[in-house]
C-alpha positions as CSV (number, residue, x, y, z in Angstrom):
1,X,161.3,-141.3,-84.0
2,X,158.0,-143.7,-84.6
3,X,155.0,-143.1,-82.8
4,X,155.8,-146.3,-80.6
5,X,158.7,-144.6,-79.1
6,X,156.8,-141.1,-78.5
7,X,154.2,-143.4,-77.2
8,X,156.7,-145.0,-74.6
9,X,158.9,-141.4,-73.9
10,X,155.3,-140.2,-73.0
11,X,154.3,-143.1,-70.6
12,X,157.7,-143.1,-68.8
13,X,157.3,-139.4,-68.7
14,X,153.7,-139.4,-67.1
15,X,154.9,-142.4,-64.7
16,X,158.2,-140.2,-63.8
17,X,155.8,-137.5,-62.7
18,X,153.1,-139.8,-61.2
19,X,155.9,-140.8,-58.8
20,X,157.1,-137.4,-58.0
21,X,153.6,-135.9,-56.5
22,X,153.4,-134.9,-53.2
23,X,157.1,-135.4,-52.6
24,X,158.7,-132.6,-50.9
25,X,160.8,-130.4,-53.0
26,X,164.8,-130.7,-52.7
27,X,166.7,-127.6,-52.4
28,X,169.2,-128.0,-55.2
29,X,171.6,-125.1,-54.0
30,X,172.5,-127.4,-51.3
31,X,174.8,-130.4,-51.8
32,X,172.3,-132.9,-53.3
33,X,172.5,-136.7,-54.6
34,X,170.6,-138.4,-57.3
35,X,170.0,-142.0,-56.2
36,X,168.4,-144.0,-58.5
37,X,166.7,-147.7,-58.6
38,X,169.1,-149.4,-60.2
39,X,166.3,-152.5,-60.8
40,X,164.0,-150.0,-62.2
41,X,166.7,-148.8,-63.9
42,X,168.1,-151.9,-65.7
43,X,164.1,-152.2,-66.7
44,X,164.0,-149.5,-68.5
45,X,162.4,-147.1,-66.2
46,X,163.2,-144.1,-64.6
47,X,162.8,-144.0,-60.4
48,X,165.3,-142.1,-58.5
49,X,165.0,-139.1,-56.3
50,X,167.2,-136.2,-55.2
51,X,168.3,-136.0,-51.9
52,X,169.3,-132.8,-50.0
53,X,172.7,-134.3,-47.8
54,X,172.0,-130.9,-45.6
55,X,168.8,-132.6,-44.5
56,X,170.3,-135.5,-42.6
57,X,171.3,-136.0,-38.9
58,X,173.6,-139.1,-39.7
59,X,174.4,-141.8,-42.1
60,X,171.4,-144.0,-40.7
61,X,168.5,-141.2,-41.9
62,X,170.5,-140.8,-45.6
63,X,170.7,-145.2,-45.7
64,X,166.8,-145.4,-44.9
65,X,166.0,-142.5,-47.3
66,X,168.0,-143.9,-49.7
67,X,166.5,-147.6,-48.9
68,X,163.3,-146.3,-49.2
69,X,164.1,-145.0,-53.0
70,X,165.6,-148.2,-53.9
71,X,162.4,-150.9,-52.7
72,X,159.7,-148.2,-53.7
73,X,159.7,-149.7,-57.5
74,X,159.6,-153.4,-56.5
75,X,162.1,-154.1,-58.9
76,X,164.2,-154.7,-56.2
77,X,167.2,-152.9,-53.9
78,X,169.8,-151.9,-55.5
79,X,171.1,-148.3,-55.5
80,X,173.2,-145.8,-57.4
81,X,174.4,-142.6,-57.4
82,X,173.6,-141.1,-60.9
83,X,174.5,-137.3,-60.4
84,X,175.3,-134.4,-58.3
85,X,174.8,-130.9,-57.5
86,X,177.0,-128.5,-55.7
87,X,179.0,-131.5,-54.7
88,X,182.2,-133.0,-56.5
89,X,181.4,-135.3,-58.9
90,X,184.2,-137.2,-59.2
91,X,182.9,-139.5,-55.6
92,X,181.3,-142.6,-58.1
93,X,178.1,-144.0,-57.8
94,X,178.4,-146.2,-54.6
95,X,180.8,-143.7,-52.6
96,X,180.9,-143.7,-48.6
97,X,177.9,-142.4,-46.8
98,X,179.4,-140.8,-44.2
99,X,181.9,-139.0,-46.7
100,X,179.2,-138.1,-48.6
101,X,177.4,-136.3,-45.1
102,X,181.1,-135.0,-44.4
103,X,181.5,-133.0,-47.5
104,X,178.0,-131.6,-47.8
105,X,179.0,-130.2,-44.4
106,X,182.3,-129.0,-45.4
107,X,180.6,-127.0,-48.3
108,X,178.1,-125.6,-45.9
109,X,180.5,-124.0,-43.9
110,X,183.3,-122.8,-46.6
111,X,181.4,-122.9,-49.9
112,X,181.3,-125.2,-53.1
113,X,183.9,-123.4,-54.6
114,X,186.4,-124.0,-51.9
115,X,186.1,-127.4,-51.2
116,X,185.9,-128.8,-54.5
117,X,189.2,-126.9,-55.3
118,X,190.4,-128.6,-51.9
119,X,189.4,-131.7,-53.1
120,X,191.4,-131.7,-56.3
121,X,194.2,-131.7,-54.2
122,X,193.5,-133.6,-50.6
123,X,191.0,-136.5,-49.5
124,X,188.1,-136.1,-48.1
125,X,189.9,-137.6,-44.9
126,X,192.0,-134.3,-45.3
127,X,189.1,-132.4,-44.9
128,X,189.7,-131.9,-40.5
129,X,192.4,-130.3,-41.9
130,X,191.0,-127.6,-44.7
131,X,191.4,-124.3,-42.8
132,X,195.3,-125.1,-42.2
133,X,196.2,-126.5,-46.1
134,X,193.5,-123.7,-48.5
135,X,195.1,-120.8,-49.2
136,X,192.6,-119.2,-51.6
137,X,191.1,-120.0,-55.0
């Protein structure tokens, strides 16, 4: 690697970190999203934030935060999901909101575990339904 790209792994680095202070920290044993600035993105630097799905009332609060993460660069508003955690992550980068808020609260009450072996099966429309159709891992 040439100095020019340590020089530029270290800026991005230090600007990553400049724009995580003073954000609160996300509890990554709950079901949690990575949204990322996808303008940012496409110009080569890195702005996203996890989100803690346990943390919101209703799809309006997780559409502002996630609003918020996506105009904070100036680079634009466009959003994606890049990864997951304790949630399945077969759900794509632009997945329903309200699925999204669904599941975290599926895997709340019954566990990771459970509803990701669910959901290799049923919907997450079927999800009403999970006490009558899982059986067990």
């Amino acid at each position: 690697m040439s100095h020019i790209n340590k020089l530029n792994i270290n800026e991005n680095f230090s600007e990553l970190v400049h724009l995580n202070e003073g954000k609160k920290q996300t509890n990554l044993d709950n079901p949690c999203i990575y949204v990322a600035d996808l303008g940012a993105y496409v110009a080569g630097k890195l702005v996203g934030e996890w989100l803690d799905l346990t943390t919101f009332n209703d799809v309006e609060d997780l559409q502002k935060a996630i609003d918020k993460i996506a105009t904070s660069s100036g680079y634009g508003d466009e959003w994606a999901i890049h990864d997951y955690c304790n949630m399945p992550s077969s759900l794509g980068e632009n997945p329903d909101l309200q699925t999204l808020l669904d599941i975290a609260e599926a895997i709340e009450n019954n566990g990771v575990n459970q509803i990701n072996a669910f959901l290799e099966i049923y919907s997450a429309e079927d999800l009403d339904h999970f006490e009558d159709s899982y059986c067990g891992e």
